[in-house]
KOLTITOR-816726 format. One record per residue: residue number from 1; residue in one letter; x, y, z of N, C-alpha, C in turn. Coordinates in Angstrom, 3 decimals. Layout:
<nodes>
<NUM; "A"; <X; Y; Z>; <X; Y; Z>; <X; Y; Z>>
...
</nodes>
This chain:
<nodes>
<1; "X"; <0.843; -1.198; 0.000>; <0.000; 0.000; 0.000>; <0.880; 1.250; 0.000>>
<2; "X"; <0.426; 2.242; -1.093>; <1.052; 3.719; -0.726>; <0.994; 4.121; 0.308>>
<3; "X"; <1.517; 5.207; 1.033>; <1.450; 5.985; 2.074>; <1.245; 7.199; 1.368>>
<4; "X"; <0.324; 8.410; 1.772>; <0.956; 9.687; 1.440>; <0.806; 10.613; 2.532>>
<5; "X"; <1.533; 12.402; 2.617>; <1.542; 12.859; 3.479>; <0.970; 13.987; 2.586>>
<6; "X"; <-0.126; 14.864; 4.025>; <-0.328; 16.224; 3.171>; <0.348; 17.507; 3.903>>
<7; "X"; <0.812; 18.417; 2.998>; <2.180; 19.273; 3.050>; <1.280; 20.239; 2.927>>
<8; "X"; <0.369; 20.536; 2.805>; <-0.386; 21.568; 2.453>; <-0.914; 22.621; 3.308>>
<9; "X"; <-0.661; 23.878; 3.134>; <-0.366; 24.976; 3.777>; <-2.113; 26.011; 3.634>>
<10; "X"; <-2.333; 26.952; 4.542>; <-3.200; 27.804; 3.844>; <-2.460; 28.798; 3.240>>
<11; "X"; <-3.692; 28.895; 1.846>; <-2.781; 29.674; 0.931>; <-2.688; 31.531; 0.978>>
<12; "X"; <-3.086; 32.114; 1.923>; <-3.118; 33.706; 2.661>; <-2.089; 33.572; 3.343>>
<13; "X"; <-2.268; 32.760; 4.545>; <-1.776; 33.108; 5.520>; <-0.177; 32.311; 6.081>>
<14; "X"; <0.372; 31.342; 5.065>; <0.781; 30.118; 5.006>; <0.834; 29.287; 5.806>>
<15; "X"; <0.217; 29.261; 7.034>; <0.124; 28.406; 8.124>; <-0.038; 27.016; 8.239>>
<16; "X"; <-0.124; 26.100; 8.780>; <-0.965; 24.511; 8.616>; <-2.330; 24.418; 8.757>>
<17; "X"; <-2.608; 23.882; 7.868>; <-3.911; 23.565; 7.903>; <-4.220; 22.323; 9.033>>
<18; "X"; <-5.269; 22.083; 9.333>; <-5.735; 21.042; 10.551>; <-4.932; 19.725; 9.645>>
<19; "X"; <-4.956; 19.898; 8.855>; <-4.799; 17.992; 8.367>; <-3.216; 18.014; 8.359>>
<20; "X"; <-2.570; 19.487; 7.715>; <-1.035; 19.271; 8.040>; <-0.446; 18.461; 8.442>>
<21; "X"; <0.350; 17.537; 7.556>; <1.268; 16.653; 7.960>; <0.063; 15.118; 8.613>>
<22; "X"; <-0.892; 14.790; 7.904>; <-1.817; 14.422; 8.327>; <-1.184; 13.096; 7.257>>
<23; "X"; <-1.407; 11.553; 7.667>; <-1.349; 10.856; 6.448>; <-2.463; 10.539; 5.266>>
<24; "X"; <-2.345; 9.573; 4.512>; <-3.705; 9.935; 3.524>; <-3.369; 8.197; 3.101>>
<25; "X"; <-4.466; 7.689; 2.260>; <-4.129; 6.606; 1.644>; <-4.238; 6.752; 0.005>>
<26; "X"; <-4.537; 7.912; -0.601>; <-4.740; 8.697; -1.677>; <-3.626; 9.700; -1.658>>
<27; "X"; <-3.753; 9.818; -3.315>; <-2.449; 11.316; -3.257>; <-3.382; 12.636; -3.158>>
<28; "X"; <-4.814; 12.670; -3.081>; <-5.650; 13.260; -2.783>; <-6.055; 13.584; -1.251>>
<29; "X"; <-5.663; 14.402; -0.352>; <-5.851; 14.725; 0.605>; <-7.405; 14.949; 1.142>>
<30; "X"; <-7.978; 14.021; 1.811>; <-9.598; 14.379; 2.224>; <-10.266; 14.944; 2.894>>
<31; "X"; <-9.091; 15.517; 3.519>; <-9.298; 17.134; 4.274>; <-9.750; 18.121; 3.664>>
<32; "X"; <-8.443; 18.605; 2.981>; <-8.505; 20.059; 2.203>; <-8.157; 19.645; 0.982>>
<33; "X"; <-8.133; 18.669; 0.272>; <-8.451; 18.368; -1.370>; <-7.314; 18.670; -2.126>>
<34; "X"; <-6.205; 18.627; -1.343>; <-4.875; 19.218; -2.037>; <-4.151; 17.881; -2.251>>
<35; "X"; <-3.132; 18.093; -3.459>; <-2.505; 16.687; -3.807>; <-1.620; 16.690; -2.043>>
<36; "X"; <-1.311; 15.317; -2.352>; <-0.960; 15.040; -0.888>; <0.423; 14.016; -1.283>>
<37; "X"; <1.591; 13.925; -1.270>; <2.910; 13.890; -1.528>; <3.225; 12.128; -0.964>>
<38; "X"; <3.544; 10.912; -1.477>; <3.803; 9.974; -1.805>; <5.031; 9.497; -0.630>>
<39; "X"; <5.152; 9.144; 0.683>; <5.621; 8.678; 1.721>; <6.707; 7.746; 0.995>>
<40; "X"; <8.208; 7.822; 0.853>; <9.038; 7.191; 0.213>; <9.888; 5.997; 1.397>>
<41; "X"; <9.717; 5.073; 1.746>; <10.310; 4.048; 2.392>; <10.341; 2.728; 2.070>>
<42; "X"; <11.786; 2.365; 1.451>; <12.613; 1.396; 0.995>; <13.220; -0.056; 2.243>>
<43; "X"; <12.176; -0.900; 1.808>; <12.672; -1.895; 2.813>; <14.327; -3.298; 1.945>>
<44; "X"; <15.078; -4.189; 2.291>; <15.557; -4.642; 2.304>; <15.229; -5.978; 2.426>>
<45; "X"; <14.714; -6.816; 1.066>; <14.636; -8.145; 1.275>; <15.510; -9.351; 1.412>>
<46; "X"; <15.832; -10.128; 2.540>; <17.344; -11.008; 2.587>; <16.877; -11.838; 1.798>>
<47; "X"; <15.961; -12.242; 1.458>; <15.616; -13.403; 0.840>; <15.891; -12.930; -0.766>>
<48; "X"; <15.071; -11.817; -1.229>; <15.224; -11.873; -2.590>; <16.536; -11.028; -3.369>>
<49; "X"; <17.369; -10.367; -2.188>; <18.493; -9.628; -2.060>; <18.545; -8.415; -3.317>>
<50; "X"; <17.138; -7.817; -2.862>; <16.802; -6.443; -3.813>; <15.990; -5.590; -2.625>>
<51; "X"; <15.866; -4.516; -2.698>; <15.326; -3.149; -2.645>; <13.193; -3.930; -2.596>>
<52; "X"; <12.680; -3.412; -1.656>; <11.078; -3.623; -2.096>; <10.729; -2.618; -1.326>>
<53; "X"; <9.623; -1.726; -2.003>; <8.835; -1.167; -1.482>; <7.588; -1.262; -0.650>>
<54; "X"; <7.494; -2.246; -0.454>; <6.507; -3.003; 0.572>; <7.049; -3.514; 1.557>>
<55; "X"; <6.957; -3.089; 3.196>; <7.292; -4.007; 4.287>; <7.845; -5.796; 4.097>>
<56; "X"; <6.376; -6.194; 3.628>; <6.340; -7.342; 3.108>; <6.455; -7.781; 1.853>>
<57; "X"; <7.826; -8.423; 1.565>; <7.751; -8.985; 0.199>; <7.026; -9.377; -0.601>>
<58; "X"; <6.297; -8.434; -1.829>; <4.908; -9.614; -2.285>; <5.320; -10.801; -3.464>>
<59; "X"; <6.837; -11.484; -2.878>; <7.194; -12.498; -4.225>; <7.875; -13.404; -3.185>>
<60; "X"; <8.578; -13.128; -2.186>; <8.859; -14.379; -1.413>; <8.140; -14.426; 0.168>>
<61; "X"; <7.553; -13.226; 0.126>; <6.314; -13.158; 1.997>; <7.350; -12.794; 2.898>>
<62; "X"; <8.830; -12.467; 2.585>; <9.397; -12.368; 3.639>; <9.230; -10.689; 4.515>>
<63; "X"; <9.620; -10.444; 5.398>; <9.416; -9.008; 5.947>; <10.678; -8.578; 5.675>>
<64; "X"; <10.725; -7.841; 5.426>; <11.851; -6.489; 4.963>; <12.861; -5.706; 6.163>>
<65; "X"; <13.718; -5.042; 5.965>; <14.182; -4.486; 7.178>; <14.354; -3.187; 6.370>>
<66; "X"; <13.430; -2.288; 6.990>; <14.310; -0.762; 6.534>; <15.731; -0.387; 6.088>>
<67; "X"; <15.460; 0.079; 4.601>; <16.977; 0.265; 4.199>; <17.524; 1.719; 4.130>>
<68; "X"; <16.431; 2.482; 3.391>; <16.685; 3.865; 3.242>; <15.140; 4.517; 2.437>>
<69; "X"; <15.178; 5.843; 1.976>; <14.454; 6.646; 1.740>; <14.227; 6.796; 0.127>>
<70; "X"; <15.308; 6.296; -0.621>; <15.917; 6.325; -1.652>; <16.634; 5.926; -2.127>>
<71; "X"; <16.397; 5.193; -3.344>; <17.701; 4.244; -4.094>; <17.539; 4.134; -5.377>>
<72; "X"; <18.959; 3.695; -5.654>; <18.937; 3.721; -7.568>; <19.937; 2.441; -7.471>>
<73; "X"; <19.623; 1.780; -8.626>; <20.950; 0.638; -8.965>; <22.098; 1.133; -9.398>>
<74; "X"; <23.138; 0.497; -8.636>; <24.357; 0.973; -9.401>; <24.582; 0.034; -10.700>>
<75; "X"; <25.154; 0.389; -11.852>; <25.231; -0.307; -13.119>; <26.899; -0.730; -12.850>>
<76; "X"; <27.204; -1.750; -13.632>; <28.208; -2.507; -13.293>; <29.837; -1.445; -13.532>>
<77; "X"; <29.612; -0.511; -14.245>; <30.597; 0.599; -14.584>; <30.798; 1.100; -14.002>>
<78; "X"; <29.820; 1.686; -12.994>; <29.730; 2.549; -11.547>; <30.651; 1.485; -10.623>>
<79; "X"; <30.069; 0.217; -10.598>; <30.515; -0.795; -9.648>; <31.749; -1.075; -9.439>>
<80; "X"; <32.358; -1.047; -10.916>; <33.803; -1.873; -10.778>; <34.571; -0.261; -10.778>>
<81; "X"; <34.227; 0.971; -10.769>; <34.605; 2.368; -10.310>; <34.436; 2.023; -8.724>>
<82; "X"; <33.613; 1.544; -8.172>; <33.901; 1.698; -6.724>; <34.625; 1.176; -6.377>>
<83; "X"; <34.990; -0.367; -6.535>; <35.889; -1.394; -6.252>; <37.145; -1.302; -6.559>>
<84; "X"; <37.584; -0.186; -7.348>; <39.236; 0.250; -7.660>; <39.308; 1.131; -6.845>>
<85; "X"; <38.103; 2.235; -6.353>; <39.078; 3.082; -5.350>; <38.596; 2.491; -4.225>>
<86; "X"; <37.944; 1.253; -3.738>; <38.389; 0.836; -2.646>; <38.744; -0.737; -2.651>>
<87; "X"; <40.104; -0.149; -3.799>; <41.225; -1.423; -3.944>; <40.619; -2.572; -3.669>>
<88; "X"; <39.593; -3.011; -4.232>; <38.511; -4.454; -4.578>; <38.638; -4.664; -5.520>>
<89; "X"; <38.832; -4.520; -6.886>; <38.305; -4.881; -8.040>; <37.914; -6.186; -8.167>>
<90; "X"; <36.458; -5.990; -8.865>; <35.555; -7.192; -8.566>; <34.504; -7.783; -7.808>>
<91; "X"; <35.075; -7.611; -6.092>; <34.739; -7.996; -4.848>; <33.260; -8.030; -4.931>>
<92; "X"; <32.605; -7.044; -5.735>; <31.146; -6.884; -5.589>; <30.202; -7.458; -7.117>>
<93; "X"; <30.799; -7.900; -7.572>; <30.906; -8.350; -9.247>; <29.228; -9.477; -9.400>>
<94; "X"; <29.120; -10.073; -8.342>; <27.967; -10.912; -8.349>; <26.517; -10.327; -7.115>>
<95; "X"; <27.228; -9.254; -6.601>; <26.103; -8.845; -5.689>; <24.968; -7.656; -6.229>>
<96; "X"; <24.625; -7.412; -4.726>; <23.409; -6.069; -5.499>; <23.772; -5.319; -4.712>>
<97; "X"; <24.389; -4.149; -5.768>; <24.648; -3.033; -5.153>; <23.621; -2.246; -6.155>>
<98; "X"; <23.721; -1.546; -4.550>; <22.761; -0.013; -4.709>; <23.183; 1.456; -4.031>>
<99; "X"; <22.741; 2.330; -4.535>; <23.206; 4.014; -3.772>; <21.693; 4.499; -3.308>>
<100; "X"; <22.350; 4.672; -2.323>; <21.025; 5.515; -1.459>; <21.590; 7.192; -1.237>>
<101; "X"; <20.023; 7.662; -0.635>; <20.528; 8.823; 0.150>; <21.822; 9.151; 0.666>>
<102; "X"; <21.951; 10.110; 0.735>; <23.797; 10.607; 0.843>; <24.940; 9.853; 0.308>>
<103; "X"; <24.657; 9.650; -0.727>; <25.200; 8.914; -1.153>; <26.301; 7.126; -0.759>>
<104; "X"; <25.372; 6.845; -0.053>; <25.794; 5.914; 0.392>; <25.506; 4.850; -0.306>>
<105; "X"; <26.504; 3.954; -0.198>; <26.559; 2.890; -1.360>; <26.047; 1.332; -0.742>>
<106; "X"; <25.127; 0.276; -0.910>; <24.772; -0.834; 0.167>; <25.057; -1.743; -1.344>>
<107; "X"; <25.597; -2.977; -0.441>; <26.123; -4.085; -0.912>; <25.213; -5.637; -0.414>>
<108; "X"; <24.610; -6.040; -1.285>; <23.718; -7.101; -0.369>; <22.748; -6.523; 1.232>>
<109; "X"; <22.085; -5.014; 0.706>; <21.590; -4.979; 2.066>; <22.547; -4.350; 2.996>>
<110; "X"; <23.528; -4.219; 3.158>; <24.804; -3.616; 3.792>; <25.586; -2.701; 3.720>>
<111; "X"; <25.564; -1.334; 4.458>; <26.051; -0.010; 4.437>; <27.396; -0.720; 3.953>>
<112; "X"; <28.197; -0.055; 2.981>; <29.846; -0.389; 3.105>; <30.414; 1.013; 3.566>>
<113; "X"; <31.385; 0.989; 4.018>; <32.229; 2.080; 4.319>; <32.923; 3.227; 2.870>>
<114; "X"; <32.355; 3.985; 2.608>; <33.229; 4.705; 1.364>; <32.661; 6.220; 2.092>>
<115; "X"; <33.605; 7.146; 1.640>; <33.174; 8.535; 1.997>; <33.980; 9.263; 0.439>>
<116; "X"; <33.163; 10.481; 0.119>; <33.395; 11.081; -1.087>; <34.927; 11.776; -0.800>>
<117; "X"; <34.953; 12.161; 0.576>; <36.119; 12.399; 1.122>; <37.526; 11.897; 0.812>>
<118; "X"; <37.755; 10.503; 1.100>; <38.071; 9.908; 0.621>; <39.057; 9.980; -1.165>>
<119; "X"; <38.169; 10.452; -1.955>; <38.746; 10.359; -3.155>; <39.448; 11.412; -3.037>>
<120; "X"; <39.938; 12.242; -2.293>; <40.999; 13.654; -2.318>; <41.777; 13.035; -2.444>>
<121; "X"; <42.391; 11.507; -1.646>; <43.852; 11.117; -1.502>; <43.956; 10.311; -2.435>>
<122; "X"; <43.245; 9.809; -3.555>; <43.256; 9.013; -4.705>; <43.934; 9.665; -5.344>>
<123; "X"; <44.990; 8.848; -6.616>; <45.412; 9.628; -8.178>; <44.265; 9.405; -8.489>>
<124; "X"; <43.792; 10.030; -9.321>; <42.788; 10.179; -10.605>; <43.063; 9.148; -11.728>>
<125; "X"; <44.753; 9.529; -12.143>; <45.134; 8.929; -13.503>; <44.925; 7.554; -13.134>>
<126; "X"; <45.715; 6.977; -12.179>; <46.341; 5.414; -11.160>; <44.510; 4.640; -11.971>>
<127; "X"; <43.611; 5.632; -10.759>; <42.447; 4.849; -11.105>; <41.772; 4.336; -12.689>>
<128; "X"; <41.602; 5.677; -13.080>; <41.622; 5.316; -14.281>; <42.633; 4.321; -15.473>>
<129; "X"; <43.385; 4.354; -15.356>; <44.581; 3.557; -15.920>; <43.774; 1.900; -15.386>>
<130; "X"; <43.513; 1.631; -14.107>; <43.203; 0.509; -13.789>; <41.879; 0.249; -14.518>>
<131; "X"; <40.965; 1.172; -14.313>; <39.918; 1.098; -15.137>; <39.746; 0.965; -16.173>>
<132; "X"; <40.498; 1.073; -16.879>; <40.827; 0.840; -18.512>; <41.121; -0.303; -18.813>>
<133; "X"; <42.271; -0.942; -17.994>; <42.615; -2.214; -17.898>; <41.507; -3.162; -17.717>>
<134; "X"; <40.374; -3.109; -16.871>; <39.599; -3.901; -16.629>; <38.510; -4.256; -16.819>>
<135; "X"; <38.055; -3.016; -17.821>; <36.774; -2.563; -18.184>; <36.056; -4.214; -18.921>>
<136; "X"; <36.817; -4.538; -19.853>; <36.758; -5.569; -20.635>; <35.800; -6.819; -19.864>>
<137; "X"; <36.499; -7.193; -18.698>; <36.172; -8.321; -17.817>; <34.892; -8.103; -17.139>>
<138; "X"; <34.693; -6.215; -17.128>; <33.248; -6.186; -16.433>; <32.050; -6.700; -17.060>>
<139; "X"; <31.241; -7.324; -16.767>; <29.598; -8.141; -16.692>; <28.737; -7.210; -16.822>>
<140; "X"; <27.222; -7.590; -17.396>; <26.001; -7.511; -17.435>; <25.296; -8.497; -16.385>>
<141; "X"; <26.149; -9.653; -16.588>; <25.229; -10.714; -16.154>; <24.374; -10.853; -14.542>>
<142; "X"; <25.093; -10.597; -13.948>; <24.623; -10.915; -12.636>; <23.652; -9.411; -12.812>>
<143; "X"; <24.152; -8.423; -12.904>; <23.393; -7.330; -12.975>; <21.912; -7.045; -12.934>>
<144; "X"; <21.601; -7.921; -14.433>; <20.478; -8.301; -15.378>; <19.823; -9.075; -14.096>>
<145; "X"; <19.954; -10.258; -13.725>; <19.349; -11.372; -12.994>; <18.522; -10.302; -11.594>>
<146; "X"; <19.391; -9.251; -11.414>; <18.960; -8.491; -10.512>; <18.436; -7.476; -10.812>>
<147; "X"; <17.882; -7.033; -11.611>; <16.744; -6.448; -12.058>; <16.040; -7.121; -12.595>>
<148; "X"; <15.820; -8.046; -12.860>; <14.611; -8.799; -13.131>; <13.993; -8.877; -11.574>>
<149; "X"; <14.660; -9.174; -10.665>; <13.946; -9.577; -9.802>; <13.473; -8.274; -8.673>>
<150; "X"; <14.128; -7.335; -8.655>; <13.702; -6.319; -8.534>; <12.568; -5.775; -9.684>>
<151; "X"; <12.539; -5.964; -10.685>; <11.230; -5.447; -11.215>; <10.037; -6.504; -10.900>>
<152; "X"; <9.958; -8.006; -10.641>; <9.126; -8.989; -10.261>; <8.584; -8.042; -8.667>>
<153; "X"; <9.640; -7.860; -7.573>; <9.359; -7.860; -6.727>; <8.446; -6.358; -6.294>>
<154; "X"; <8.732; -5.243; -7.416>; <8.092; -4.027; -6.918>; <7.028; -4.046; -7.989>>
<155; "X"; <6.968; -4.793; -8.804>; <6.138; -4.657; -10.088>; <4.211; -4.263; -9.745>>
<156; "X"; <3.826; -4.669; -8.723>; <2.708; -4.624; -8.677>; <2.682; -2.866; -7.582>>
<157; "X"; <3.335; -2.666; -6.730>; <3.153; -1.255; -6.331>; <3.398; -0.093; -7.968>>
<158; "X"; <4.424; -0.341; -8.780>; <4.598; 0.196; -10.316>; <2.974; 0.031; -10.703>>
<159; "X"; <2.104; -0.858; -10.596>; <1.036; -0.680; -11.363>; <0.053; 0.130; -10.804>>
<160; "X"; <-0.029; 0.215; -8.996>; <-1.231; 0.738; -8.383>; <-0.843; 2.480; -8.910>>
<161; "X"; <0.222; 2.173; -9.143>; <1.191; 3.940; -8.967>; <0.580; 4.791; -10.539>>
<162; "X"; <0.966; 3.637; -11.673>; <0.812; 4.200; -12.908>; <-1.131; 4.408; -13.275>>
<163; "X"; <-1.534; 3.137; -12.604>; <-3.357; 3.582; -12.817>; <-3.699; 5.206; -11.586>>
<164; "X"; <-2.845; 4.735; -10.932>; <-3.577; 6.218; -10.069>; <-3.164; 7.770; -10.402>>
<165; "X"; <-1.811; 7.685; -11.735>; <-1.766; 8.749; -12.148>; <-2.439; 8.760; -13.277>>
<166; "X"; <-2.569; 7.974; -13.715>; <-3.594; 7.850; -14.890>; <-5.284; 8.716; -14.672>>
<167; "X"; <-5.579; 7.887; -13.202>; <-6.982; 7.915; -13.107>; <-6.860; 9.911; -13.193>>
<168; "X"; <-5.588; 10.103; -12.103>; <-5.194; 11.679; -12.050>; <-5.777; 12.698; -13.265>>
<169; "X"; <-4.501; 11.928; -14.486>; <-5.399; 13.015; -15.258>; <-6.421; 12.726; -16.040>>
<170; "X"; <-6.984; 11.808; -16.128>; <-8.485; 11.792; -16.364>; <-9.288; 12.234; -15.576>>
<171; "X"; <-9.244; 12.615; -14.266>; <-10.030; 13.979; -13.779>; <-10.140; 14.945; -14.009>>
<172; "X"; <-8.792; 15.392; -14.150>; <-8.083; 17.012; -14.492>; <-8.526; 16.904; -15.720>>
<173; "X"; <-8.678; 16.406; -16.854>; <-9.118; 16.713; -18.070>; <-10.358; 16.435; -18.758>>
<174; "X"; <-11.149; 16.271; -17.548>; <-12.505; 15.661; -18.222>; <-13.322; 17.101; -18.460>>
<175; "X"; <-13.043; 18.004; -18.323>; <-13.736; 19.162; -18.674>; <-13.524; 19.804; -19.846>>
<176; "X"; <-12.109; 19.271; -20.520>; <-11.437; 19.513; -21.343>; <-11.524; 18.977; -22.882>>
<177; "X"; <-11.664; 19.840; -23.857>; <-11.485; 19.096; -25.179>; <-10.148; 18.741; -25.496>>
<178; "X"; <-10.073; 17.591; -26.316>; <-8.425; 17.194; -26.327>; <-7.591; 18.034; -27.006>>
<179; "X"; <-8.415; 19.240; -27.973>; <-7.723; 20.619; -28.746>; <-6.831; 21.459; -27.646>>
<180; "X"; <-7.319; 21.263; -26.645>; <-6.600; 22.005; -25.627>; <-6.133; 21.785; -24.742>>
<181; "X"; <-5.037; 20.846; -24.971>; <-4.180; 19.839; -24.084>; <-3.246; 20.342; -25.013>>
<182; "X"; <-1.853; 20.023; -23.821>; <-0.608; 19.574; -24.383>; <0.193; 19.027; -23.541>>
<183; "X"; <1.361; 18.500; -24.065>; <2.491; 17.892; -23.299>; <3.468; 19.056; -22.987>>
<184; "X"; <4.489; 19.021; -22.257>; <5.495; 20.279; -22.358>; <6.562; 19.257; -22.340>>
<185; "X"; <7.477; 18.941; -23.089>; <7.935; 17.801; -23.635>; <9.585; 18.247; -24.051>>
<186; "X"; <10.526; 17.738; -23.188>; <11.846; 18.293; -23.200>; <12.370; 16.959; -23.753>>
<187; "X"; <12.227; 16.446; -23.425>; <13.170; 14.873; -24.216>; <13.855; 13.803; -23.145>>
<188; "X"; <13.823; 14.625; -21.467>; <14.431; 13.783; -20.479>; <13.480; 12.797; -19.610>>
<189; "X"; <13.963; 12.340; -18.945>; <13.022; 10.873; -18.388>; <11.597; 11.759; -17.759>>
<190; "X"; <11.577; 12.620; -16.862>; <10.333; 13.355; -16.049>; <9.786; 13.722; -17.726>>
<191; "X"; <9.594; 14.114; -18.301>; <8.587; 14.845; -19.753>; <8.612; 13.461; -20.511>>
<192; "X"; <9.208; 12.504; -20.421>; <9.275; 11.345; -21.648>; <7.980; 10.295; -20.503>>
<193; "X"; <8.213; 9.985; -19.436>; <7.169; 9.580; -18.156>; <6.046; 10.295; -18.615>>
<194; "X"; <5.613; 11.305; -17.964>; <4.796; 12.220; -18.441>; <4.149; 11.985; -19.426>>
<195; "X"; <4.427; 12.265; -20.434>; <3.919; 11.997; -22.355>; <3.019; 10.642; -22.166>>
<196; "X"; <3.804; 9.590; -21.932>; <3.625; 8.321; -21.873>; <2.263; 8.011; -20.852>>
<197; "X"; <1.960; 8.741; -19.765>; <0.698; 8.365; -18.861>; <-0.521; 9.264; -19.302>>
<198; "X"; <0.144; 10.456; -19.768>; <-1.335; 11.290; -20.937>; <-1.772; 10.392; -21.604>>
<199; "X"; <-0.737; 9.756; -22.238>; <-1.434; 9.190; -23.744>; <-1.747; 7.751; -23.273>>
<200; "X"; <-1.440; 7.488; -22.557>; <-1.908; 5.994; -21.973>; <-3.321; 5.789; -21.259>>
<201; "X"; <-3.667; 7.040; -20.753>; <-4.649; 7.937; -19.647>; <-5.839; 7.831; -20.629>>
<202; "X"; <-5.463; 8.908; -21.819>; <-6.687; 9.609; -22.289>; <-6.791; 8.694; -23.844>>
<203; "X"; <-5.943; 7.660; -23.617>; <-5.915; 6.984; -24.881>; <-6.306; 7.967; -26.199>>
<204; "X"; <-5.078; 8.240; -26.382>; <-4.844; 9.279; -27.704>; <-3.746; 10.006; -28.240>>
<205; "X"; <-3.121; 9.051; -28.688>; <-1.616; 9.639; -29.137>; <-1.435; 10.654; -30.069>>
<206; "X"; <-2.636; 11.489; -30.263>; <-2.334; 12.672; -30.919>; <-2.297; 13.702; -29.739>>
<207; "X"; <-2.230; 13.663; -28.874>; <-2.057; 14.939; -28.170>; <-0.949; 15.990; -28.580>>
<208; "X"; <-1.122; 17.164; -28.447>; <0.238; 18.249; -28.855>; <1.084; 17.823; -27.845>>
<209; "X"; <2.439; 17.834; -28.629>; <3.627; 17.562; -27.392>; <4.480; 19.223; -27.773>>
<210; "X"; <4.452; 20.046; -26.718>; <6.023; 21.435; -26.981>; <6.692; 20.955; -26.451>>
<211; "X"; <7.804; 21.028; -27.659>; <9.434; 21.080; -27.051>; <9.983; 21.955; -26.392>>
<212; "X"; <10.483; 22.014; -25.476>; <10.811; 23.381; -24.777>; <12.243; 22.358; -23.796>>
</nodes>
């Protein structure tokens, strides 16, 4: 299940409103009717050794342990870059690594020790030179296996997420003729997302897209 929180202020006086900081089970706040902001918490499955957004695993039932607020996969280029400046190369070659908040880097579920700090006392060239050398030997493979199962394991919160922005703007535009729509359409992932749930939404791939 989503969580959301409402952030929503009065708009004179900017104060909190009664529901302030109130939770919601909608991105629709049922207080004061204001969008209401998407509660981000990343649990840690040992079992399926990926990232889930659900307490409870919905692919192996296991319970999760809080990991962080935020995460992205590291891609294997990033990976075998970490493992030269902390004189590993390889070491992490079959696991799941990920970067969280502050940039912290987790290995199977596991804070590792690196600080950005750190790279002051590195050569630059040294690393790179090694990196060059090794690039060759770096993998897809294990990588791949781990996003599959990370997309199995969050795949069904991805769907409640994409129908409920959907249902979104089919509210917002039901008053609307489709002459007077558009996309504002830059070419990067947020406007290319975007494009893609209009036209998925209002089923109609002629909508105007501006480039801007």
């Amino acid at each position: 299940m989503i969580t959301y929180i409402c952030h929503n202020k009065n708009d004179k006086t900017g104060e909190n409103l009664p529901c302030t900081n109130n939770r919601c089970e909608t991105s629709i706040c049922p207080s004061c009717g204001g969008r209401a902001d998407a509660i981000s918490e990343i649990f840690w499955c040992q079992e399926c050794q990926v990232p889930i957004y659900e307490k409870i695993c919905p692919v192996c039932g296991q319970e999760g342990k809080k990991l962080t607020s935020d995460v992205r996969p590291v891609f294997p280029e990033e990976r075998l870059l970490l493992e030269i400046i902390l004189e590993k190369p390889f070491a992490f070659e079959k696991d799941s690594v990920w970067n969280g908040n502050g940039n912290n880097y987790f290995v199977n579920g596991k804070k590792i020790k690196f600080s950005v700090k750190d790279l002051k006392n590195k050569d630059a060239d040294v690393i790179r030179k090694q990196y060059e050398e090794l690039k060759a030997q770096n993998t897809y493979q294990y990588f791949e296996k781990q996003m599959e199962r990370f997309i199995l394991c969050n795949k069904e919160r991805y769907n409640r997420i994409v129908e409920e922005a959907k249902g979104y703007i089919r509210s917002m535009t039901e008053n609307f003729d489709i002459t007077d729509m558009f996309v504002s359409f830059s070419g990067g992932k947020d406007s290319t997302v975007t494009a893609d749930l209009v036209t998925r939404a209002l089923s109609n791939p002629q909508i105007m897209h501006i480039f801007a």
